[in-house]
N, C-alpha and C positions, 0 to 999 in steps of 0.2 A: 195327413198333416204330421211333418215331424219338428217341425223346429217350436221351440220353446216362448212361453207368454208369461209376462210379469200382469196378464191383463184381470180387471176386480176377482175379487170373493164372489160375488154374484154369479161369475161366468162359472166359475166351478160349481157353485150350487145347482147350473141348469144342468149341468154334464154329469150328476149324480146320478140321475132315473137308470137305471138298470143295471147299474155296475157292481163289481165284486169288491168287496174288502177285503184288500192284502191281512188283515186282523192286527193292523201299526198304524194308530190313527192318525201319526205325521206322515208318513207315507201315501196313505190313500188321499189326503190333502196336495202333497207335491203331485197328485196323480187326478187330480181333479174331482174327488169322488173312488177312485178305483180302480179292477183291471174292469177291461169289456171281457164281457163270457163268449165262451166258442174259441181264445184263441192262443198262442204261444209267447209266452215272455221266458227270456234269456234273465240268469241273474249272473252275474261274473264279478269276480275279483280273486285276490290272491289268497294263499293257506291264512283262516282266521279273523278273514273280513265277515264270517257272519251270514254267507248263503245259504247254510241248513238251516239258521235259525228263522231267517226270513220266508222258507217254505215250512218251518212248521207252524211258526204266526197262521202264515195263510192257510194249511190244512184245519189246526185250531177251526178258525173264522167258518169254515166254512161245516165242519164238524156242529160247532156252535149254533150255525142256522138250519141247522136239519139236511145236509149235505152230503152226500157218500164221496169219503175223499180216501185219495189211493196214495202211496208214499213207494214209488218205485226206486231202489237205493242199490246202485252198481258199485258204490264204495266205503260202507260201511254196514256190518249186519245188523239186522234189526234190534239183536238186544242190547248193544251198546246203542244206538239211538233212542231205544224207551229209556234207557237209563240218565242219556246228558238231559234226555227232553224233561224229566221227570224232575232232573236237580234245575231246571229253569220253572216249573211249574207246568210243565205241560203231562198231562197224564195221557194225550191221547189216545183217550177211548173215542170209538167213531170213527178211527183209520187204518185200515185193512193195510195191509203193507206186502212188497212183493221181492224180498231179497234173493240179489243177484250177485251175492259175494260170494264169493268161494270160500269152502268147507276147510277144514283140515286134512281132508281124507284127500281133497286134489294135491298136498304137497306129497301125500306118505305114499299115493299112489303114481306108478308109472304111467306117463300118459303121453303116447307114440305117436304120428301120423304119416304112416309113410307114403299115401296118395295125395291127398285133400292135404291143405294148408289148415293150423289149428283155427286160422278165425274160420274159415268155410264147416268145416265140422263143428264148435260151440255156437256159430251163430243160431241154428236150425233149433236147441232146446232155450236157446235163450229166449227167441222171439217167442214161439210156442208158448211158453211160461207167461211169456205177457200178455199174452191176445188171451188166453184161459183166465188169469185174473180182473183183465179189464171186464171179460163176457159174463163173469160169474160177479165182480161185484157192484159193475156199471155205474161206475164212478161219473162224477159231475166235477170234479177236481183231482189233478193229479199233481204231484210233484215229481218230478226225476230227480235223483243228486248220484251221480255226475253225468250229462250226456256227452262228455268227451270219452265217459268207459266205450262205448259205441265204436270207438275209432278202432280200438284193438280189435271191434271181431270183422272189418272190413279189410280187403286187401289193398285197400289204396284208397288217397283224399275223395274221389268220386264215387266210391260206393258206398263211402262214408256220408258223404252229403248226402246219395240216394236212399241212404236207409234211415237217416235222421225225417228228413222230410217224411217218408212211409209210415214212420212211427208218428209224426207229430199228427198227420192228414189221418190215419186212423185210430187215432184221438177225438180230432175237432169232428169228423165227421158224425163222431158221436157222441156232438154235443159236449164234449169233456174242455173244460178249462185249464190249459199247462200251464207249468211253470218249474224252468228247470235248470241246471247252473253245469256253469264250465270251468273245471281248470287250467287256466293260463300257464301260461310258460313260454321262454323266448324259443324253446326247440317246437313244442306243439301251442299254437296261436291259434284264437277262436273266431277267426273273421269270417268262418264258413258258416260259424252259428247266429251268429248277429245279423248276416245277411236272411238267414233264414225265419230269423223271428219275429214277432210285431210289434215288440217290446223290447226292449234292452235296459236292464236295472245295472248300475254299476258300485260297487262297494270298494272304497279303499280304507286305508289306513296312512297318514304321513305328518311327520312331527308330532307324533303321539297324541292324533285326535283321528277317530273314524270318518269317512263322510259317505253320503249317496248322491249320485246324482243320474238322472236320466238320458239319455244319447238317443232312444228310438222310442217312439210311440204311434204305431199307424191306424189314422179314421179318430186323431184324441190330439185335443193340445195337453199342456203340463206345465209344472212350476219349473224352469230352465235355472239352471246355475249350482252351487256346490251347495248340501244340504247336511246337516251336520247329524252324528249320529253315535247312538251309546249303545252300550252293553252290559245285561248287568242282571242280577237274580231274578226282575219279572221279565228278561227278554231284552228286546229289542227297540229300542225308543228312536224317531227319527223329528230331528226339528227344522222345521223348513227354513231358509232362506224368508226374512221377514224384506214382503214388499206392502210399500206404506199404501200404497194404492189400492187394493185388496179388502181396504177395510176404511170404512167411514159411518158418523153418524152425526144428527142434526144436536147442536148444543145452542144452549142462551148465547147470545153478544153481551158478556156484563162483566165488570172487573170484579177480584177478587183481593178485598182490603187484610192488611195486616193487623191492623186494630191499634197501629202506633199511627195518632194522627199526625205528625211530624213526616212519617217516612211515605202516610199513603198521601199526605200533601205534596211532597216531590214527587210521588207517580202520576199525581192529578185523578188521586182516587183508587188508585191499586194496581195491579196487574189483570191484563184482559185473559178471559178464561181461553184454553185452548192455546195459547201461545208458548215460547222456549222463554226463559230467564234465566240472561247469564250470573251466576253472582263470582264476583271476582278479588284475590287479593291474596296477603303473603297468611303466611301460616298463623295461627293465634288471635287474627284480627275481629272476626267473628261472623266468618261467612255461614258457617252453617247456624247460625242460632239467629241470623234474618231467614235464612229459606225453614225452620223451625217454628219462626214465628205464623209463616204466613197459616202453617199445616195447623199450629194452636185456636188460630182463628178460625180455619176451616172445621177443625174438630167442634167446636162451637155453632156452626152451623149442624151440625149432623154429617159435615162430609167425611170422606175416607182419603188420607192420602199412605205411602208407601215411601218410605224413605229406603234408600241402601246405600249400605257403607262399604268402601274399600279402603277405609283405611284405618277404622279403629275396629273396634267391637263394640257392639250395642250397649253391655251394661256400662260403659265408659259412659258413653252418649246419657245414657239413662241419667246415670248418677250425675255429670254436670250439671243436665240441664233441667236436674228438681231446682239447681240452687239458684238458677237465675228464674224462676218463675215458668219454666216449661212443664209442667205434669206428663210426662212420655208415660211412665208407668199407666199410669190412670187413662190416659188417652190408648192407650194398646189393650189394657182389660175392658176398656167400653169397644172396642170394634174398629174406631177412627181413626187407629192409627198401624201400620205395622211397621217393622223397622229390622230390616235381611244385612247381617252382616255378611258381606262374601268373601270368602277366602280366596286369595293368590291363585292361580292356574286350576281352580276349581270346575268351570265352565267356557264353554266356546261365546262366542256373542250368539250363536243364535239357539243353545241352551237360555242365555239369557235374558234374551229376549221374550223367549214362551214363558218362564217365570213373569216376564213383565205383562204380557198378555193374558193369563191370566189370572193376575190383579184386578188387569183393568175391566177385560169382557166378564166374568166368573164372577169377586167379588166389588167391583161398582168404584175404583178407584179414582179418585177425581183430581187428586196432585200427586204427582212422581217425584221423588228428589234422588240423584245420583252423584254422592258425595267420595271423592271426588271427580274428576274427569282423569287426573293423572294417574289415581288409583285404581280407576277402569279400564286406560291401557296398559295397565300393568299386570292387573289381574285375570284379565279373562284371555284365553290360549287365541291364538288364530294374527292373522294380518288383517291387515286393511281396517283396524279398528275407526277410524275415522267415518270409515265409509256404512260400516255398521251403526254406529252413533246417529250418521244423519238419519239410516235408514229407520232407527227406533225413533227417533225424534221426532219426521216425520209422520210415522206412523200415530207417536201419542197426538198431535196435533189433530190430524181426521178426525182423532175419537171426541175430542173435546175436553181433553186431560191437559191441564197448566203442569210444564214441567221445568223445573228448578237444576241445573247444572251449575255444583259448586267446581270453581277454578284457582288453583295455588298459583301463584305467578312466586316466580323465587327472588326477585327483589324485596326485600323491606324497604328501602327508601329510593330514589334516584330516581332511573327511567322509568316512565308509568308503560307499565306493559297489560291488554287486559288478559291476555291467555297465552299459555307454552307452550300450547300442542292444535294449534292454529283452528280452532272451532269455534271462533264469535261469530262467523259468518251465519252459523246456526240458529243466533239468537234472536230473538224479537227485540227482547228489552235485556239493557246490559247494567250491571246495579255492579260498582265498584267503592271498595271498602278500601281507607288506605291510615298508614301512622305517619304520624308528622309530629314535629319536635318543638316543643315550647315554653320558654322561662327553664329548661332544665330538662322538663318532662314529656313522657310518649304519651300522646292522644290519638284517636281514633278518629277519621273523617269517614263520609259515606257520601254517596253522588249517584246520579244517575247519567250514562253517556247516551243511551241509545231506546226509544221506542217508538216502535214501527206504524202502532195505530191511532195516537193522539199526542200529542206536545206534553212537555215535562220542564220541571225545575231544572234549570240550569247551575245554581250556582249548589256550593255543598253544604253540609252540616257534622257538626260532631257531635259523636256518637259515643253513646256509654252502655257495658251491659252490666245492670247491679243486678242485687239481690233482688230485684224487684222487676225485673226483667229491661228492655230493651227502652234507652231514654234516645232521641234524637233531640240535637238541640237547634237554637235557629241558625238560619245564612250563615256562614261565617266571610261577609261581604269585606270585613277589616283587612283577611288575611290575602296575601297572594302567593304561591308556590308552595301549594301544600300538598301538590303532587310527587313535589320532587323530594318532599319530607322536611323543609327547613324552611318554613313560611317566614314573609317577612310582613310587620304592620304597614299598609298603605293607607294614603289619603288623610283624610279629616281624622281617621282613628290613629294616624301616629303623630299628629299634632294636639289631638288631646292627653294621649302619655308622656307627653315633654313636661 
């Protein structure tokens, strides 16, 4: 099987029994588990994509588990590779190594052939050198870096393939697990190696974010699509591709109250746990210190939620919100709350999504807040953010995690619009904050337009935040047009102010 499965978590937990860990635990995930032992995977990408470091991870891993692992290197000598390996953290001890770089001594010396062609004459000590180190140290693990050096000691693409395959088959047959990389280039292309492999890892680099993704895996399904990826002082970090499907678990049916009985009166009791909440409205109105409230109440419970900012920084948040009766401080030093400010082009979405994962699976998170939406397509690197959004959204949903998505709409008054970057369709329940003008002055209203699993109040209220935290006040049934910010008194109530 080569083609790619977004299908559960579970199916890769069965496909774990006896497989190898590449030593990059997002990777051995896109891989369901791992490599299969016994057989050859190709790594390929261009200068700096990260192929050495992906086979020393895997030499590591298998070093790690009591493995004799071999490091066969046709383009780089060994002591610059203990030395990069050494500045990442790899010491490897445990890996016998088999260099096939050339000396000094082949520039300063004259080196003739006037019968034999130079690949026919160096291939003969080359091979030899490898069959004597694989005999003597009977490796269970190899790497090669580069098997395209291969090509210069053959006279042509077909004895190139011939001698690749020879080397790999007197490998496997003894029991050895490869894994080995090629350098691309539009003059020398490696389609001769890909065919030959049973794996194909691929590494790029583009718009200044890494990624991996998979193209061959045979007798093995895998996580199919672009998989995003870093580099950095411990190595190698690969974050998978978040599919919501992959992960689920059983939670209560029960709403979760704000503790403001005016506002959980219009939800008809709260919001149902496990569901998306949109909240919505122009800047300054007070959307994040409703989706605050609900986490103050949850904190009170004993639950944990995670708030993240894109668009302030935390001690902002902090310090506001002691003044209206929010304790963040105090909620963050008991456990209940955390609160990740991110910064602009800091992360990919699915960087940050494994941050959100885990919160949730690790530390026991129960509400998400993602404040804002507009400052999450703006801060995290990549395309198709929309489409990442649904995919976390989703995802917290399975888990049984209530998630709060605050939305700026750039009107102050006029057209009621609930969102800029077209994502209500995501929501369960849609909670809109809006200012309206009256006798002179700006007030705050609050409504609810949309919930998916029970009936709700229809009409709105106004809404105050004091010193004393979050007031809702009743109906405001007098007014009408208080969406478009310029209410006027109707009915019986504008014949009693006459």
């Amino acid at each position: 099987m080569e083609q790619p499965s977004d299908r559960a978590g579970a199916a890769g937990v069965r496909e774990q029994a006896g497989r190898l860990s590449t030593g990059i635990q997002g990777l051995d995930e896109v891989l369901l588990g791992g490599l299969l032992p016994r057989r050859a995977y190709l790594v390929r990408g261009g200068p700096g994509t990260g192929k050495t470091i992906l086979g020393l991870h895997y030499l590591m891993a298998g070093a790690a588990a009591g493995e004799r692992c071999l490091f066969v290197s046709l383009g780089e000598d060994e002591e610059h590779i203990r030395k990069n390996a050494a500045s990442l953290g790899f010491e490897l001890e445990g890996v016998d190594f088999v260099d096939l770089t050339p000396t000094s001594e082949f520039f300063t010396e004259v080196q003739t052939y006037d019968i034999f062609s130079p690949a026919e004459v160096e291939r003969q000590p080359v091979t030899q050198h490898i069959i004597e180190e694989v005999t003597r140290v009977r490796p269970q693990r190899v790497f090669a870096d580069a098997m395209t050096q291969f090509r210069y000691l053959a006279p042509d693409p077909f004895q190139f393939r011939r001698q690749v395959l020879s080397f790999l088959r007197f490998l496997i047959e003894r029991e050895v697990t490869v894994v080995y990389t090629s350098e691309v280039s539009e003059s020398a292309p490696d389609d001769d190696l890909q065919f030959i492999a049973d794996g194909v890892i691929n590494l790029g680099y583009q718009a200044g974010a890494r990624n991996l993704s998979i193209s061959k895996y045979r007798g093995s399904d895998y996580r199919g699509g672009s998989h995003a990826l870093t580099i950095g002082p411990a190595g190698m970090q690969v974050f998978p591709r978040l599919v919501p499907e992959a992960h689920r678990r059983e939670f209560p049916a029960e709403v979760i109250a704000s503790g403001v009985p005016e506002l959980d009166e219009m939800l008809h009791g709260g919001l149902p746990r496990g569901t998306i909440t949109l909240i919505s409205g122009p800047t300054g109105v007070g959307k994040t210190t409703v989706a605050l409230q609900f986490m103050k109440e949850a904190a009170g419970r004993g639950e944990r939620s995670v708030a993240y900012l894109f668009d302030e920084g935390s001690g902002t948040l902090v310090k506001r919100s002691e003044g209206i009766n929010i304790p963040i401080a105090s909620m963050v030093e008991q456990g209940t709350l955390s609160v990740t400010a991110v910064e602009a082009l800091q992360y990919t979405p699915e960087e940050f999504a494994a941050m959100v994962r885990e919160e949730v699976e690790q530390r026991g998170a129960r509400i998400v807040m993602l404040d804002s939406i507009s400052g999450y397509s703006l801060s995290l690197r990549g395309e198709e953010l929309v489409m990442h959004l649904h995919a976390l959204g989703r995802y917290l949903k399975n888990m049984g995690v209530t998630v709060l998505l605050v939305s700026e709409v750039a009107n102050i008054t006029g057209d009621f619009r609930v969102s800029e970057v077209g994502i209500s369709y995501l929501a369960d329940n849609v909670v809109f904050l809006r200012y309206f003008e009256m006798a002179g002055m700006v007030h705050k209203a609050i409504g609810v337009l949309k919930k998916r699993t029970s009936d709700f109040e229809k009409s709105l209220r106004e809404l105050e935040i004091t010193r004393f935290g979050l007031k809702v006040g009743r109906p405001l049934t007098e007014l009408h047009g208080v969406l478009l910010g310029t209410p006027e008194v109707v009915g019986e109530a504008r014949e009693s102010r006459r």
